[in-house]
C-alpha positions in Angstrom: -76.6 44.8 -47.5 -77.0 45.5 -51.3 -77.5 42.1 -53.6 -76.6 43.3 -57.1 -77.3 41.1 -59.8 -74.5 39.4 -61.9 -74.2 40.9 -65.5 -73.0 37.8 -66.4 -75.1 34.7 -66.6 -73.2 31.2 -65.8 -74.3 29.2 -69.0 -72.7 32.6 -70.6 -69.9 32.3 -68.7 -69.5 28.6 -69.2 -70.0 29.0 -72.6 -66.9 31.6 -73.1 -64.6 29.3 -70.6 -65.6 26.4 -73.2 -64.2 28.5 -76.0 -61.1 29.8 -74.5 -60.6 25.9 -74.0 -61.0 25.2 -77.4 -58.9 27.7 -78.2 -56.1 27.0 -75.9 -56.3 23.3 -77.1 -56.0 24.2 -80.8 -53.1 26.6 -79.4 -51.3 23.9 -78.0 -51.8 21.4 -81.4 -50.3 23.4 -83.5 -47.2 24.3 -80.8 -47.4 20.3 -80.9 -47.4 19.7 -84.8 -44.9 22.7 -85.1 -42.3 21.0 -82.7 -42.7 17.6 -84.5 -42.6 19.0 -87.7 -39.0 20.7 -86.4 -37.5 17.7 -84.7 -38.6 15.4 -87.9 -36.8 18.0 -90.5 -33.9 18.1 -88.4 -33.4 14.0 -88.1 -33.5 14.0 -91.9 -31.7 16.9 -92.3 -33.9 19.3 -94.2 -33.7 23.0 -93.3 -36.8 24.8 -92.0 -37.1 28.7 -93.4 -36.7 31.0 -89.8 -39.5 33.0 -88.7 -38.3 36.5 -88.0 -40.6 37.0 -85.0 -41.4 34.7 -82.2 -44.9 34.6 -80.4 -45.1 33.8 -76.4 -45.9 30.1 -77.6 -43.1 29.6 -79.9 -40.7 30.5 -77.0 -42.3 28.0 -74.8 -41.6 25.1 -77.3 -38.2 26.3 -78.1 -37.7 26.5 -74.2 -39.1 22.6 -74.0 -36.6 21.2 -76.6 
């Protein structure tokens, strides 16, 4: 049996599943502040501008509400 050594070090690997966290936090902050920022406009009655194209994300929150 051939042992083959990983390519890929685990603090490395740590280190990018850390920063896909991050990222995926901040992701889901802003899907947060953008979906309280909607729901406040609309309970005061103020009219957002429309975005003419629509991530993944943004269909998720829109799917929530």
């Amino acid at each position: 049996m051939i042992i083959k050594q990983l390519d890929v070090s685990i603090d490395k690997q740590a280190e990018e599943e850390y920063q896909a966290s991050q990222v995926q936090s901040t992701k889901d902050e802003l899907a947060n502040q953008k979906f309280l920022t909607e729901y406040v406009a609309c309970m005061a009655g103020i009219e957002l501008p429309v975005e003419e194209e629509e991530t993944e994300g943004m269909a998720h929150v829109q799917d929530f509400e």
